[in-house]
C-alpha positions, 0 to 999 in steps of 0.5 A: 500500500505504501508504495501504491501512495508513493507512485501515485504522489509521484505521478501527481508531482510530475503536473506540478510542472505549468507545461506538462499541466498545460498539455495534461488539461488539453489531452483531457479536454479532447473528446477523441485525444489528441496527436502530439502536434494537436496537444502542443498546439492547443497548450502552446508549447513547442512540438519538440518539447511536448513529445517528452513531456507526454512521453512522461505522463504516459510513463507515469500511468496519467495518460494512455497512448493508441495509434491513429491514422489521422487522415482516416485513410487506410492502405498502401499511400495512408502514411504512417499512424500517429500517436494519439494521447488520452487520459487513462482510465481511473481515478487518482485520490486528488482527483483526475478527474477532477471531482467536486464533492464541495459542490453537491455537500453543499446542495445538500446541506442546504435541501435538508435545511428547507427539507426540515422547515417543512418543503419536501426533500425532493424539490428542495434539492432541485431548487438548491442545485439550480441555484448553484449553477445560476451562482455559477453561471454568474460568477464566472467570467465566460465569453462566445456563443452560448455553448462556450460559455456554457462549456467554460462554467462548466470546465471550470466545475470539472464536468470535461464538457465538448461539444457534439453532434448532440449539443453538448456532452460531458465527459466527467462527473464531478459526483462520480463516487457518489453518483455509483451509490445513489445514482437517481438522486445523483443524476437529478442534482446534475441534471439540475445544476446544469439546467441552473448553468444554462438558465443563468447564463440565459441561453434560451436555445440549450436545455439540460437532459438525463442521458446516462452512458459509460464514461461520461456523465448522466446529463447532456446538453440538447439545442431545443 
């Protein structure tokens, strides 16, 4: 055990280091993983350099790496396939992904606080999600469209939001744990809280939805 505490401190030491955060953050922001050229462009750092340092996550078990022909041609003629970078799958005890237990514990400290002056537990979790992602929405400085502001208020609660063909997914609960014991009442207080996002950030044409799958999380994002 106390070796298993020793690799993981220091796999997580290696994102002290503002590079090679940079280029962990834009691997885990992409919802099909990135080439190396694609990683460095998006954490502007020098191609040269970015090599070494994904080489480097990848060696401390933060990233995995596959081989893809990025042009999507196969055969004779397709070039040869390029390393593409991706988070590795599992949890890290100082969350990567980022989980935010902060967040729901205060939703639900709240409910049973109406729950006990007599409005019913249910919809006094709806109201207070809500309320928290209007807070939210308000509080952080988002700018574009309405879906990159809505991606920014949620990047920055740890959702990994991206955009799709079906609006807006996101790749990370922040409620993981949690959700895996009390999924309904979970996925409710999701489902709510980015509904309160949207609503504060007034963007009419975007309506949050239960849509649970593997590896992502339980809410989307529909364009109405």
């Amino acid at each position: 055990m106390a070796g298993q505490t020793t690799g993981r401190i220091e796999s997580l030491a290696m994102l002290a280091d503002p590079v090679r955060r940079r280029l962990y953050d834009a691997v885990v922001d992409s919802a099909e993983g990135l080439s190396r050229e694609q990683a460095a462009e998006a954490a502007v750092v020098p191609a040269h350099s970015a090599r070494f340092h994904l080489d480097r996550l990848v060696e401390a078990g933060l990233l995995d790496v596959a081989e893809r022909r990025l042009s999507g041609r196969t055969g004779p003629g397709a070039g040869r396939p390029a390393k593409i970078y991706r988070r590795a799958p599992g949890t890290m005890e100082v969350s990567l992904p980022p989980r935010r237990y902060d967040l729901v514990a205060s939703v639900f400290a709240a409910a049973v606080e109406r729950s006990l002056r007599g409005e019913e537990l249910t919809a006094a979790l709806a109201r207070e999600a809500r309320a928290a992602g209007e807070d939210d929405a308000r509080s952080t400085a988002a700018e574009g469209g309405d879906e990159e502001r809505t991606t920014t208020v949620l990047a920055s609660r740890g959702f990994a939001p991206y955009l799709s063909d079906e609006g807006i997914r996101l790749r990370n609960c922040p409620f993981d744990a949690l959700a895996k014991d009390h999924t309904e009442l979970v996925c409710g207080v999701n489902r709510d809280y980015v509904a309160g996002v949207v609503d504060g950030l007034g963007c009419r044409g975007l309506a949050a939805v239960l849509d649970p799958g593997e590896d992502r999380c339980c809410v989307r994002i529909t364009r109405a």
